[in-house]
DRENTORKOL-3810 file (N, C-alpha, C; in nm, 4 decimals):
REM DRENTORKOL-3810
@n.u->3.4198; n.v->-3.4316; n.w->-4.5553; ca.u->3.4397; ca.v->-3.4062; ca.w->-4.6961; c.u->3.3231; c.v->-3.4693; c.w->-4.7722
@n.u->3.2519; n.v->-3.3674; n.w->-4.8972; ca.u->3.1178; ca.v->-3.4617; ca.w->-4.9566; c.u->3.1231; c.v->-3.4143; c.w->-5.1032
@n.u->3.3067; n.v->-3.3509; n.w->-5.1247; ca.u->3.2935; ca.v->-3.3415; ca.w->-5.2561; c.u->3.3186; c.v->-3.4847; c.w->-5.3383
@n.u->3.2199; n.v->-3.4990; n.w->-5.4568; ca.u->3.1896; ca.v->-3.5934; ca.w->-5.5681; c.u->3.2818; c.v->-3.6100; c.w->-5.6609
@n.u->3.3689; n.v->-3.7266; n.w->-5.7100; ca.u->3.4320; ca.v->-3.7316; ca.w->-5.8521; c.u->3.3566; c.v->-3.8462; c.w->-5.9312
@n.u->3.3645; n.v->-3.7746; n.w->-6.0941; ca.u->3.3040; ca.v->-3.8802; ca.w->-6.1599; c.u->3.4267; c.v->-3.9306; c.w->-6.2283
@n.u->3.4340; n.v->-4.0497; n.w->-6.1829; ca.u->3.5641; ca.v->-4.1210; ca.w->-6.2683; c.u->3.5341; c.v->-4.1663; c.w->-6.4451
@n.u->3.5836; n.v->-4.1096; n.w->-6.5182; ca.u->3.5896; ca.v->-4.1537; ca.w->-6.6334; c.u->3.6886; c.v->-4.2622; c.w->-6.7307
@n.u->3.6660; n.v->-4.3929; n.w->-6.7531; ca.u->3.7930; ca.v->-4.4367; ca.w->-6.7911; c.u->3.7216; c.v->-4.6114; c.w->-6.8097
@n.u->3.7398; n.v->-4.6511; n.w->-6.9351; ca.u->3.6918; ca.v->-4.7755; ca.w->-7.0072; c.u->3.8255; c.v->-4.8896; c.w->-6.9289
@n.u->3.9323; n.v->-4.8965; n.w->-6.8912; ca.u->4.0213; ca.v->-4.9980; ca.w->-6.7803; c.u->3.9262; c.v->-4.9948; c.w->-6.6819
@n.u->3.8855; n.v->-5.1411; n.w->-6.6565; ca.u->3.8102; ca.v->-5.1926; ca.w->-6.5401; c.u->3.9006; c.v->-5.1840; c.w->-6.4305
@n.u->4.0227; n.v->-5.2039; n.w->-6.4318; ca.u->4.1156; ca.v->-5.1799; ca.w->-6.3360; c.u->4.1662; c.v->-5.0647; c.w->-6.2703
@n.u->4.1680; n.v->-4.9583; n.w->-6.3535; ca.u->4.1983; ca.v->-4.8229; ca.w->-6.3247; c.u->4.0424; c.v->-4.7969; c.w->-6.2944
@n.u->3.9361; n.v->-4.7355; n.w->-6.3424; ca.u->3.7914; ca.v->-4.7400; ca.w->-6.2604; c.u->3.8032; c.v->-4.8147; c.w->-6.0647
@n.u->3.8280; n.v->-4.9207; n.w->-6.0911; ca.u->3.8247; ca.v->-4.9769; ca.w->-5.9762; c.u->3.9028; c.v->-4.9086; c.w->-5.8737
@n.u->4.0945; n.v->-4.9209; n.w->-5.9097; ca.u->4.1534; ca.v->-4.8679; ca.w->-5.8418; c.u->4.1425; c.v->-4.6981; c.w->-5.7933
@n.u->4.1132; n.v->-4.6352; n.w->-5.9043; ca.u->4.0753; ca.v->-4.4909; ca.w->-5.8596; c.u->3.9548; c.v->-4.4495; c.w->-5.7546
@n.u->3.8514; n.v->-4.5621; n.w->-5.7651; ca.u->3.7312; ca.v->-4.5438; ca.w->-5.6648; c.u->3.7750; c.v->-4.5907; c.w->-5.5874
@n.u->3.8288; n.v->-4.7376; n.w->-5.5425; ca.u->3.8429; ca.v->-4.7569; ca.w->-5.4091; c.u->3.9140; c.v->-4.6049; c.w->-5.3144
@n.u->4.0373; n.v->-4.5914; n.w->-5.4031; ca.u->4.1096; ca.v->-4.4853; ca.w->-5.3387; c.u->4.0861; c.v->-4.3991; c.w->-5.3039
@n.u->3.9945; n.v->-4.3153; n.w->-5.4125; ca.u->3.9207; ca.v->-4.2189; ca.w->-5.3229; c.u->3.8018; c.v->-4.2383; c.w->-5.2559
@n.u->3.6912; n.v->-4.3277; n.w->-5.2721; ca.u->3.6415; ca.v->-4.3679; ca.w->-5.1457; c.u->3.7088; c.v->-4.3428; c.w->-5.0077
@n.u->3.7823; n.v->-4.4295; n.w->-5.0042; ca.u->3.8747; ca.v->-4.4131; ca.w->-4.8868; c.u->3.9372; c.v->-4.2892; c.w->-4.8155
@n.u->3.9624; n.v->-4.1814; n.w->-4.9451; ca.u->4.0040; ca.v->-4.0240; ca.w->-4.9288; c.u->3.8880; c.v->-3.9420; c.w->-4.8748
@n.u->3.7495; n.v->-4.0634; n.w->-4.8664; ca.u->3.6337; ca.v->-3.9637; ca.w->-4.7853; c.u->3.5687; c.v->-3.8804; c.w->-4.9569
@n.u->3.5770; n.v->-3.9202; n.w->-5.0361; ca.u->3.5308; ca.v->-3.8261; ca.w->-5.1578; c.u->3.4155; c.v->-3.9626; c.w->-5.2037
@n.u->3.2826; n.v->-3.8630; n.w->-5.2231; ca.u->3.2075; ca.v->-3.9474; ca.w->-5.3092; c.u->3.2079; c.v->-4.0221; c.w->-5.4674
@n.u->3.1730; n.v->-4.1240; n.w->-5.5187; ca.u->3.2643; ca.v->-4.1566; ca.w->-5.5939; c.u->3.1426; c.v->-4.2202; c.w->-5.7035
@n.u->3.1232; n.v->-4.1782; n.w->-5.8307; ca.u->3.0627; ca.v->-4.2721; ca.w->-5.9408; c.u->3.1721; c.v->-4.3054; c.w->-6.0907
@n.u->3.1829; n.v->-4.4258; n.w->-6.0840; ca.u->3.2306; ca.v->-4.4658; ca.w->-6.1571; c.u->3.2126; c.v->-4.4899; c.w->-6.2800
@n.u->3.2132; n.v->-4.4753; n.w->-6.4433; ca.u->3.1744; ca.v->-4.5000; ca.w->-6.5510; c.u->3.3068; c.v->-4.5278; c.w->-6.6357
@n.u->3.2400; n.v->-4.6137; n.w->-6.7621; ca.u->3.3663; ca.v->-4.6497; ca.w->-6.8749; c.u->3.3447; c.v->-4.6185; c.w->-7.0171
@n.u->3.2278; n.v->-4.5469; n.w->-7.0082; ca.u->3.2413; ca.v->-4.4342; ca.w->-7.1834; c.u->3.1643; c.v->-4.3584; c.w->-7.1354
@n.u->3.2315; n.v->-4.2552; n.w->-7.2712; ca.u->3.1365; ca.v->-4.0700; ca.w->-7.2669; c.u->3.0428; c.v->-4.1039; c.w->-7.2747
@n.u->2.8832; n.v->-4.1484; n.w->-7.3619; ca.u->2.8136; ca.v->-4.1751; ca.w->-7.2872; c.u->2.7425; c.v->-4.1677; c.w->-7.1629
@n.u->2.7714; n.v->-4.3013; n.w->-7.0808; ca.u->2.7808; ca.v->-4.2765; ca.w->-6.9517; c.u->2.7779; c.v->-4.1538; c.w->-6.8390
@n.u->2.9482; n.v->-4.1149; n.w->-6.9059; ca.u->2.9835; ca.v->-3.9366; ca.w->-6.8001; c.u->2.9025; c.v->-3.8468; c.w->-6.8219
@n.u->2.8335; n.v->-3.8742; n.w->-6.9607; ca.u->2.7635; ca.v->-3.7521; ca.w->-6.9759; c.u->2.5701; c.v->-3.7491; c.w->-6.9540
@n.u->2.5388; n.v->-3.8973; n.w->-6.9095; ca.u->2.4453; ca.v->-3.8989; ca.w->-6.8543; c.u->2.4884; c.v->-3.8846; c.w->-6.7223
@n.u->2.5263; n.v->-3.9365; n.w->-6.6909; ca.u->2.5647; ca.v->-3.8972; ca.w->-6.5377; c.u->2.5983; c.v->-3.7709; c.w->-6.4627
@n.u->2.6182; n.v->-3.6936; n.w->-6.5813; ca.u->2.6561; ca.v->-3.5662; ca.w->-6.5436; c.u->2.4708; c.v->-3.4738; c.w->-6.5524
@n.u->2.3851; n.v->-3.5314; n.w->-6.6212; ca.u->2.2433; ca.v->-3.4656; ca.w->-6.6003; c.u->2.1854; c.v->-3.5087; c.w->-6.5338
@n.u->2.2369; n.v->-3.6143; n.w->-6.4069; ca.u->2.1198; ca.v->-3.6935; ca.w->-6.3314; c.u->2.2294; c.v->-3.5998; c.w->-6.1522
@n.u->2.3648; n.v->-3.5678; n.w->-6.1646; ca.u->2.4277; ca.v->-3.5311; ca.w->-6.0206; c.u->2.4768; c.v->-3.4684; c.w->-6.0778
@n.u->2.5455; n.v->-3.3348; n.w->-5.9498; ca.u->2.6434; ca.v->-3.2727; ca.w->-5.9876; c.u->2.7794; c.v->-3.3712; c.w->-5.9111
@n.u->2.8862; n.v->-3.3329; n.w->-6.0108; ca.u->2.9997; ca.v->-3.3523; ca.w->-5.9800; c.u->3.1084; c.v->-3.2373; c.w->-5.9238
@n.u->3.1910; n.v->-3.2620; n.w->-5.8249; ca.u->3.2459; ca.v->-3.1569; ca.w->-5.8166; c.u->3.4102; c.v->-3.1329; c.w->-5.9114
@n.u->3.4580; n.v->-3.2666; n.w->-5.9231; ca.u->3.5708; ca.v->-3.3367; ca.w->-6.0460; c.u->3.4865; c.v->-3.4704; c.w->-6.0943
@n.u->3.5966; n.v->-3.4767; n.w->-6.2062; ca.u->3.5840; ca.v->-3.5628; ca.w->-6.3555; c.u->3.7382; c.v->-3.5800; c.w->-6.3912
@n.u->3.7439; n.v->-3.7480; n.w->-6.3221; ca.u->3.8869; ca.v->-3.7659; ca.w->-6.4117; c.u->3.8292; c.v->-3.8189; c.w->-6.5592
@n.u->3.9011; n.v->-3.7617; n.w->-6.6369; ca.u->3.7861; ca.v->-3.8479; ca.w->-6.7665; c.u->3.9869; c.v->-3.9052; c.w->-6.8661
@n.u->3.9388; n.v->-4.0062; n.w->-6.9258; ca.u->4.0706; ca.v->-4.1062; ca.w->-6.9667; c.u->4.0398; c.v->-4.0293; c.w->-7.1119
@n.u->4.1758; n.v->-4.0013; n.w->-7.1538; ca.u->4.1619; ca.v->-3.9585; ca.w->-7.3042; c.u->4.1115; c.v->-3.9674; c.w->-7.4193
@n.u->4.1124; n.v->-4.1371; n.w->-7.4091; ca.u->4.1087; ca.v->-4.2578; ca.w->-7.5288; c.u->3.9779; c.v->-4.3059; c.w->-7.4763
@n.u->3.8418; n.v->-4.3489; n.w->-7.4855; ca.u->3.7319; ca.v->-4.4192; ca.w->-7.4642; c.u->3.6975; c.v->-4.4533; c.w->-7.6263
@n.u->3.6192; n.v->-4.5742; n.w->-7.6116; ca.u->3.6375; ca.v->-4.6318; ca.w->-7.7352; c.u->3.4775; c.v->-4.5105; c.w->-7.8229
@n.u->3.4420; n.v->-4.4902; n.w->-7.7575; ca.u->3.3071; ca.v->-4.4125; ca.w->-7.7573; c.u->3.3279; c.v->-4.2632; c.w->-7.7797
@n.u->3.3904; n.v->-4.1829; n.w->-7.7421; ca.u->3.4088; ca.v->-4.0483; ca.w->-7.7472; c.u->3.5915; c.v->-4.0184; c.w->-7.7015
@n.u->3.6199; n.v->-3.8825; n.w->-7.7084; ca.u->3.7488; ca.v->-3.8753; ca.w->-7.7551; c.u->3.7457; c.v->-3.8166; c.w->-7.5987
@n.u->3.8097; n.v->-3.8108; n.w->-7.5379; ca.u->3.8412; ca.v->-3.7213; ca.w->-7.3837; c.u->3.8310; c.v->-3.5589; c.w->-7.4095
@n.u->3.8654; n.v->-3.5340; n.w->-7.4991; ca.u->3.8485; ca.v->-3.3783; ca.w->-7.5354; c.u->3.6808; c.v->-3.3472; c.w->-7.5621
@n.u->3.6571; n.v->-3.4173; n.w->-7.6022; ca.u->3.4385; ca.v->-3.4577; ca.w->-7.6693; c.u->3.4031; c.v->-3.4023; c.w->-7.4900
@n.u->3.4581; n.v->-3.4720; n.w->-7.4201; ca.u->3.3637; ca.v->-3.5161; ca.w->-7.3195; c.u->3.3971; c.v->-3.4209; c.w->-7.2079
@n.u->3.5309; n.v->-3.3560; n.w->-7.1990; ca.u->3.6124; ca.v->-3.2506; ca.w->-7.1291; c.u->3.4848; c.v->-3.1485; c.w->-7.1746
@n.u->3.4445; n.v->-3.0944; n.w->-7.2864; ca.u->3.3986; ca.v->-3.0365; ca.w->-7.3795; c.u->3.2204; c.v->-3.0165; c.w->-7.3483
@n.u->3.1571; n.v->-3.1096; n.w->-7.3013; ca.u->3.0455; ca.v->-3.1589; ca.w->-7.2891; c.u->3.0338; c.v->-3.1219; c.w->-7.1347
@n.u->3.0890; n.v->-3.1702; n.w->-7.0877; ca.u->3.0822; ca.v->-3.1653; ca.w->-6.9230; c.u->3.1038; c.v->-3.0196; c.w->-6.8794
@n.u->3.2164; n.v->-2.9523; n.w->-6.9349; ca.u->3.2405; ca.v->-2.7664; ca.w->-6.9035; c.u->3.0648; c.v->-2.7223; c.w->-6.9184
@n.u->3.0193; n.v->-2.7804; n.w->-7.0424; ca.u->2.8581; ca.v->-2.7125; ca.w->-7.0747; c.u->2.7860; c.v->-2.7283; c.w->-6.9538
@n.u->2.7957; n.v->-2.8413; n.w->-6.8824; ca.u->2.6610; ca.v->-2.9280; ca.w->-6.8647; c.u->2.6894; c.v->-2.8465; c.w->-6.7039
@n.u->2.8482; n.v->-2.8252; n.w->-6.6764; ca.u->2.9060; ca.v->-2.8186; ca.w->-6.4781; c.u->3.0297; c.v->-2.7719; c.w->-6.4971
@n.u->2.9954; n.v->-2.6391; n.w->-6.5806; ca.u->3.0775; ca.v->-2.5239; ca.w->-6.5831; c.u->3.2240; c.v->-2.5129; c.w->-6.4688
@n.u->3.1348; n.v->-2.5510; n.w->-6.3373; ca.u->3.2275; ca.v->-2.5412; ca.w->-6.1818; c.u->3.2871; c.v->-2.6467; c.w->-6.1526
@n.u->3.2943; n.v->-2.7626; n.w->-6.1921; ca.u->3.3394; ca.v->-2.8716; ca.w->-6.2185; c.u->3.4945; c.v->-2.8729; c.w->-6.2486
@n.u->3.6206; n.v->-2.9351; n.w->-6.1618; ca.u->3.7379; ca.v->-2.9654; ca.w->-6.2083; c.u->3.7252; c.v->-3.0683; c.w->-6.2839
@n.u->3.8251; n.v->-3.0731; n.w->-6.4125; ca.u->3.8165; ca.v->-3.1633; ca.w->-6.4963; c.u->3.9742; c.v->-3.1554; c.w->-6.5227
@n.u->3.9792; n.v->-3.3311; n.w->-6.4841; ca.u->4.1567; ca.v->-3.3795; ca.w->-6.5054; c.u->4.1295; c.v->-3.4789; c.w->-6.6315
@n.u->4.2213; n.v->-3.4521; n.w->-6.7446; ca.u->4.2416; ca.v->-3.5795; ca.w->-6.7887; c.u->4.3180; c.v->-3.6706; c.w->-6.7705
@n.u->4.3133; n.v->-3.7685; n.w->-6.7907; ca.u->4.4263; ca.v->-3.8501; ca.w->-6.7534; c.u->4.4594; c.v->-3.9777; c.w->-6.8985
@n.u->4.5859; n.v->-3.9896; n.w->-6.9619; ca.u->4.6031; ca.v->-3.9973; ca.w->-7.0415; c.u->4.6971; c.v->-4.1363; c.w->-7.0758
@n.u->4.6676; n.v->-4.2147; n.w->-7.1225; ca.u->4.8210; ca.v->-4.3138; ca.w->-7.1484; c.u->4.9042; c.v->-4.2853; c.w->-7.2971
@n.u->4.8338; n.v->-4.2398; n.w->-7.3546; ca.u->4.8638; ca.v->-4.1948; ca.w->-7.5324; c.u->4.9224; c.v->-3.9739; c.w->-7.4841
@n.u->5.0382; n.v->-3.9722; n.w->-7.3960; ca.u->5.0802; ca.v->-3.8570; ca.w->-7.3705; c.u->5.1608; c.v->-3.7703; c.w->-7.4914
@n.u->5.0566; n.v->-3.6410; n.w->-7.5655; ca.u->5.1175; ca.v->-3.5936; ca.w->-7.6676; c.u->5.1238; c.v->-3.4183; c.w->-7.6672
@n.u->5.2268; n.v->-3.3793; n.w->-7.6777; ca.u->5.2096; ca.v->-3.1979; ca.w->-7.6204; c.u->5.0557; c.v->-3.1479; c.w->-7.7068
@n.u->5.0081; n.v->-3.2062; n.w->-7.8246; ca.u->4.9017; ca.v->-3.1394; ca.w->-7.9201; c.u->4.7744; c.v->-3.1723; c.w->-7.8074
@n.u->4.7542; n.v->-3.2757; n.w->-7.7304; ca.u->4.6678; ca.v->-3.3427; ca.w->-7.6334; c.u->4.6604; c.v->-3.2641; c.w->-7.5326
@n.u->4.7408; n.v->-3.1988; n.w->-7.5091; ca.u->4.7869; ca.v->-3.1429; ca.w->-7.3450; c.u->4.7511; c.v->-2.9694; c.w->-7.3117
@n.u->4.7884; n.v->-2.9600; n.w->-7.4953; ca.u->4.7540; ca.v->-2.8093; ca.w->-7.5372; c.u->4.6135; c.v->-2.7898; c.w->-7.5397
@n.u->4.5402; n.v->-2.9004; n.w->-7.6203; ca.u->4.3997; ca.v->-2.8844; ca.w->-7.6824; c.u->4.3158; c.v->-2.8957; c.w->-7.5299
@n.u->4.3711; n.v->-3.0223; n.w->-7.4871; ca.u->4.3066; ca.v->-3.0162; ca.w->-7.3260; c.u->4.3000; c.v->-2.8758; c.w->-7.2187
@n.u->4.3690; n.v->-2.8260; n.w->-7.2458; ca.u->4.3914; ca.v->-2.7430; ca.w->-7.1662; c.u->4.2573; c.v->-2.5930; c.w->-7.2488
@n.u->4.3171; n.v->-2.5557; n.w->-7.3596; ca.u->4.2593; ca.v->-2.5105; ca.w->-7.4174; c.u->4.1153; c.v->-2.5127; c.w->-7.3768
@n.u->4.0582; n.v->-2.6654; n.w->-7.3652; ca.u->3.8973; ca.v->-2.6779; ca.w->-7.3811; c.u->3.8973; c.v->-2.6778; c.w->-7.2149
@n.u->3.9609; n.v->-2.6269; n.w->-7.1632; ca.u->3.8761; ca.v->-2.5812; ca.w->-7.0048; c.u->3.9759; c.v->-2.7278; c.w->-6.9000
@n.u->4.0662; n.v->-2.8262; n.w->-6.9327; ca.u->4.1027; ca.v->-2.9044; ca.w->-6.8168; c.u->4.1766; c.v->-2.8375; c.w->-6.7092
@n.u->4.1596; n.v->-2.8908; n.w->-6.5921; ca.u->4.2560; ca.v->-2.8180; ca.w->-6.5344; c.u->4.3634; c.v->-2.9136; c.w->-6.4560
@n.u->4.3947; n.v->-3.0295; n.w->-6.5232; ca.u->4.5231; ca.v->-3.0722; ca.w->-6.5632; c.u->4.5275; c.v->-3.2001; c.w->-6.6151
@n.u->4.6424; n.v->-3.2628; n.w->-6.6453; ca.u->4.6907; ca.v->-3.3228; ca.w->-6.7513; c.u->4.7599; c.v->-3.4581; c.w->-6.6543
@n.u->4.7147; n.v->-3.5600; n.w->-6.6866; ca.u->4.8108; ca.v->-3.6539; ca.w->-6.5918; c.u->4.8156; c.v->-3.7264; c.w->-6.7097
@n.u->4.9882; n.v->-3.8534; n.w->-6.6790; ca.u->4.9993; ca.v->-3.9511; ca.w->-6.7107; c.u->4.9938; c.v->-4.0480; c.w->-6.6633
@n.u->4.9659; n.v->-4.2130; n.w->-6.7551; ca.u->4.9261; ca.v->-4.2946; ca.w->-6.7028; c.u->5.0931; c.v->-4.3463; c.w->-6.7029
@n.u->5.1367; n.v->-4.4331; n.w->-6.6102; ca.u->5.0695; ca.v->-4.4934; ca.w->-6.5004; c.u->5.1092; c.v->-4.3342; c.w->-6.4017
@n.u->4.9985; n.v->-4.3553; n.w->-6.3547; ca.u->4.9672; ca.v->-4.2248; ca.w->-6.2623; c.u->5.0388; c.v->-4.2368; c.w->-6.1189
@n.u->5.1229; n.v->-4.1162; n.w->-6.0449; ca.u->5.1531; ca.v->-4.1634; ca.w->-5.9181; c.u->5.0165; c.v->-4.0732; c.w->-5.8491
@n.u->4.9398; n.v->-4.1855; n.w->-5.7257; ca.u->4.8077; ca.v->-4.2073; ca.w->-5.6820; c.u->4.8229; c.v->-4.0778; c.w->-5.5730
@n.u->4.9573; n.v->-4.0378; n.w->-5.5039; ca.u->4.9787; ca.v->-3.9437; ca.w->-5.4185; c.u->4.9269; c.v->-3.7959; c.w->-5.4813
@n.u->5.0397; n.v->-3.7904; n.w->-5.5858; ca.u->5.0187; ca.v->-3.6405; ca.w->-5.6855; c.u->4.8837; c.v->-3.6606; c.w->-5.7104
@n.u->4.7991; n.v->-3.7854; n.w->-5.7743; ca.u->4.6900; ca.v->-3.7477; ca.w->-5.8249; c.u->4.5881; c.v->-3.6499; c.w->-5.7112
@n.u->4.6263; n.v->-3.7371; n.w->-5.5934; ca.u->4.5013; ca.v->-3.6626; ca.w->-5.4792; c.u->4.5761; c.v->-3.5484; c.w->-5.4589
@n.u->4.6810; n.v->-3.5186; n.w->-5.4577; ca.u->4.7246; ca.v->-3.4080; ca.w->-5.4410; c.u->4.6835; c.v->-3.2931; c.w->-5.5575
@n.u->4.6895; n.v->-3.2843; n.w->-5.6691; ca.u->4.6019; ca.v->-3.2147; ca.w->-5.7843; c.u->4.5062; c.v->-3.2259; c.w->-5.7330
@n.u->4.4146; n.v->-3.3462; n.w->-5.7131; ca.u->4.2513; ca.v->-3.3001; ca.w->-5.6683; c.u->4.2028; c.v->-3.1712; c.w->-5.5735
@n.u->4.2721; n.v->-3.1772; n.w->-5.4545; ca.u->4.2874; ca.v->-3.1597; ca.w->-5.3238; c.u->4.3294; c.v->-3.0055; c.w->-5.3595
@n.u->4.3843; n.v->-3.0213; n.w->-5.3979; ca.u->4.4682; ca.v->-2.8683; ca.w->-5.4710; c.u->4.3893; c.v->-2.7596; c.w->-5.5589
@n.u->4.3183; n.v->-2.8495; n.w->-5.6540; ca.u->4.2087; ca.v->-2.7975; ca.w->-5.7514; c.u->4.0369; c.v->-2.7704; c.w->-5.6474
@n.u->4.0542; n.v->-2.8150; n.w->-5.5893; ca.u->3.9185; ca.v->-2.8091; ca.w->-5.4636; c.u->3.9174; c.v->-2.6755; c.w->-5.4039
@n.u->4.0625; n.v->-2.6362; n.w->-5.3553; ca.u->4.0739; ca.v->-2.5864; ca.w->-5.2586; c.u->4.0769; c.v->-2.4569; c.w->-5.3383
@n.u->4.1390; n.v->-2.4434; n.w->-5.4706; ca.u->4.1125; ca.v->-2.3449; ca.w->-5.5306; c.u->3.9921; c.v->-2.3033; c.w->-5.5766
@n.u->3.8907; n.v->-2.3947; n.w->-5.5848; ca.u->3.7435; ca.v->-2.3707; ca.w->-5.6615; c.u->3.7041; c.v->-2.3033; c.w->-5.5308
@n.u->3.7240; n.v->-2.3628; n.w->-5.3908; ca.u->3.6725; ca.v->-2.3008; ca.w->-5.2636; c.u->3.6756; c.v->-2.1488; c.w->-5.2568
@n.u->3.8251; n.v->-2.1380; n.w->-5.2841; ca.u->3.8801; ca.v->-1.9946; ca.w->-5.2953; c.u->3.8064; c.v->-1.9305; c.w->-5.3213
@n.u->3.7977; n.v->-1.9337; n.w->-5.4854; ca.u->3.7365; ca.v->-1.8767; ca.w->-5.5914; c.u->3.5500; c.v->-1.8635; c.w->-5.5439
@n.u->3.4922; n.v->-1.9499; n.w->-5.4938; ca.u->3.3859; ca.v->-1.9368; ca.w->-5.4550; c.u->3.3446; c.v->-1.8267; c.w->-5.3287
@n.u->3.4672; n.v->-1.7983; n.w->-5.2071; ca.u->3.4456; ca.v->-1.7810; ca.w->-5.1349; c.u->3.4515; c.v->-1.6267; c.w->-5.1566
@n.u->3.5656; n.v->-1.5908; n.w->-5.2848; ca.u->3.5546; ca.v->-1.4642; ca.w->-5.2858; c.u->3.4613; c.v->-1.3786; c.w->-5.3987
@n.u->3.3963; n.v->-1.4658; n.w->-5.4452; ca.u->3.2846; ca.v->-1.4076; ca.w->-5.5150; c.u->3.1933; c.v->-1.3976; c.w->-5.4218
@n.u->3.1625; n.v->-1.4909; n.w->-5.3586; ca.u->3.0537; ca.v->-1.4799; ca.w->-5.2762; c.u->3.0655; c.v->-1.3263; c.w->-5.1770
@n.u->3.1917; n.v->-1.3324; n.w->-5.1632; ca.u->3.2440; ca.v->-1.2109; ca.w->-5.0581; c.u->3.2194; c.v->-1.0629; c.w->-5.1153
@n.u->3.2356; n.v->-1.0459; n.w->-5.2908; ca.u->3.2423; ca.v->-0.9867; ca.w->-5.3939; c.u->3.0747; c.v->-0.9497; c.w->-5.3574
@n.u->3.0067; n.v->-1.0267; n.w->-5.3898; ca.u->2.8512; ca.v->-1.0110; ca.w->-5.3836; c.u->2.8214; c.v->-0.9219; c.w->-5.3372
@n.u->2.8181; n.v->-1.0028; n.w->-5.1694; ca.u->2.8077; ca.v->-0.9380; ca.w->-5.0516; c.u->2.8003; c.v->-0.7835; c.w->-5.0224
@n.u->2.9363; n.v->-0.7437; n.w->-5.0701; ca.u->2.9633; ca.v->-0.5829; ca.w->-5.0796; c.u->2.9054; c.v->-0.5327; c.w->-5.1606
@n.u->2.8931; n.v->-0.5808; n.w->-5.2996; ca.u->2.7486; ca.v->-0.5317; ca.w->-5.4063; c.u->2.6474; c.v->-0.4735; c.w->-5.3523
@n.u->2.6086; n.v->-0.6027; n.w->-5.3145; ca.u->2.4502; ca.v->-0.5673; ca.w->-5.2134; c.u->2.4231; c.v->-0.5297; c.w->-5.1325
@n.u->2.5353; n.v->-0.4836; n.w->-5.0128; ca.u->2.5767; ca.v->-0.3642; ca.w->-4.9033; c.u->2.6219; c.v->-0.2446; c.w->-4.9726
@n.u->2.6506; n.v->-0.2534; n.w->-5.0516; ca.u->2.6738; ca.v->-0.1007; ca.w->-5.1486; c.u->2.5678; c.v->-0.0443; c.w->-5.1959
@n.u->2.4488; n.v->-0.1839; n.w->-5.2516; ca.u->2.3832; ca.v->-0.1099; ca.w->-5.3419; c.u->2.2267; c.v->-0.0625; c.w->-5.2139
@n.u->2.2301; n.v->-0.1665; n.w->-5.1372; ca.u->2.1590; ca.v->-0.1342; ca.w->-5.0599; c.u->2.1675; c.v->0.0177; c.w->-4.9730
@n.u->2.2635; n.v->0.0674; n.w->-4.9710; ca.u->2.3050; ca.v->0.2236; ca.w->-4.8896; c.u->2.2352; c.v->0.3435; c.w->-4.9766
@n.u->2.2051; n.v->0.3004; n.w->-5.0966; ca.u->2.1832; ca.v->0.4031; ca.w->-5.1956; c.u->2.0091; c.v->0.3877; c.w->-5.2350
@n.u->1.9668; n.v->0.2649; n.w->-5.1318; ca.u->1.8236; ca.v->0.2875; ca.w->-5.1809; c.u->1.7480; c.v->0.3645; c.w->-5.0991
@n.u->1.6536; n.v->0.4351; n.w->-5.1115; ca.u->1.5120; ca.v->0.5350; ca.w->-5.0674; c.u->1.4983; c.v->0.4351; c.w->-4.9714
@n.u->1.4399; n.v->0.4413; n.w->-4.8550; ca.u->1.3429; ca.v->0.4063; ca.w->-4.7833; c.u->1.2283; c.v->0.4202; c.w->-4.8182
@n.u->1.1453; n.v->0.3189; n.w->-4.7898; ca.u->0.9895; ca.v->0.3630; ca.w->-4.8241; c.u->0.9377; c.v->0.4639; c.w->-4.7267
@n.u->0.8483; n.v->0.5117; n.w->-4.8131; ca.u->0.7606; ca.v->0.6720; ca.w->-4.7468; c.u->0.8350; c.v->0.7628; c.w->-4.7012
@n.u->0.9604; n.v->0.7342; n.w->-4.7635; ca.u->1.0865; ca.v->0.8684; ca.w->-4.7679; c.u->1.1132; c.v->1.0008; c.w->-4.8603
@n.u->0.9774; n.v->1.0035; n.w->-4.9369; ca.u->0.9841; ca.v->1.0995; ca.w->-4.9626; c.u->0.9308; c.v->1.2706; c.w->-4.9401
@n.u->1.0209; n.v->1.3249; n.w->-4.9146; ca.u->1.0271; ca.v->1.4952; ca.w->-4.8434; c.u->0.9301; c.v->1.5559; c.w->-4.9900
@n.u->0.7893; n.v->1.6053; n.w->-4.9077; ca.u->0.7582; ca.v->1.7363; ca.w->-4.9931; c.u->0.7434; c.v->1.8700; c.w->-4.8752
@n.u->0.7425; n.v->1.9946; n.w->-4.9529; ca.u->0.7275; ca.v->2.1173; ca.w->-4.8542; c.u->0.6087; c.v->2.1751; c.w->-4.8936
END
């Protein structure tokens, strides 16, 4: 496994605990504690997820949900939230997350959403790519050969 999360989240404790853990889950791991940060970090690597924390004293979680879709379009983006409000959950969603956790977070479900959201980006990758493929076997059947052309 060498997919990347960029952890987003100003708790030195939650940062910590979320990297060790997924370290350990075999997932590469950079850690940061304001938008800022995620969003330099997001022009120097790609990420493949972004837990990003709602509340940073620096930018709003929606700012940075918002910023990051621009920057890594293909990118899962979870927020994760301790201030849980349906207007938060809506707007999040709205601006491209593809899900919504609360704090205190159970650490199982979280990898399980990750793991889940991966496997769907895989999907999704595998059948475009597949999509292509037939494009360009389609479109290729319909081209001339060179020095194929018949005069009498």
């Amino acid at each position: 496994m060498n997919e990347s999360i960029l952890v987003v989240d100003d708790d030195t404790e939650v940062r910590e605990t979320l990297s060790s853990v997924l370290l350990d889950e075999g997932y590469l791991v950079e850690a940061v504690k304001s938008g800022k940060d995620a969003i330099r970090a997001s022009e120097t690597a790609y990420f493949d997820v972004a837990l990003i924390d709602m509340e940073l004293p620096d930018m709003k979680g929606i700012e940075i949900l918002r910023r990051l879709k621009e920057k890594q379009p293909g990118m899962v983006r979870i927020i994760i939230t301790g201030f849980p409000s349906l207007e938060n959950a809506v707007k999040a969603v709205n601006e491209g997350a593809h899900g919504y956790v609360l704090k205190p977070f159970n650490m199982a479900e979280l990898l399980k959403m990750i793991r889940k959201r991966l496997d769907e980006k895989a999907t999704e990758y595998l059948h475009m790519r597949t999509e292509m493929e037939k494009n360009t076997l389609f479109s290729e059947q319909f081209k001339k050969p060179k020095g194929s052309m018949f005069t009498r």
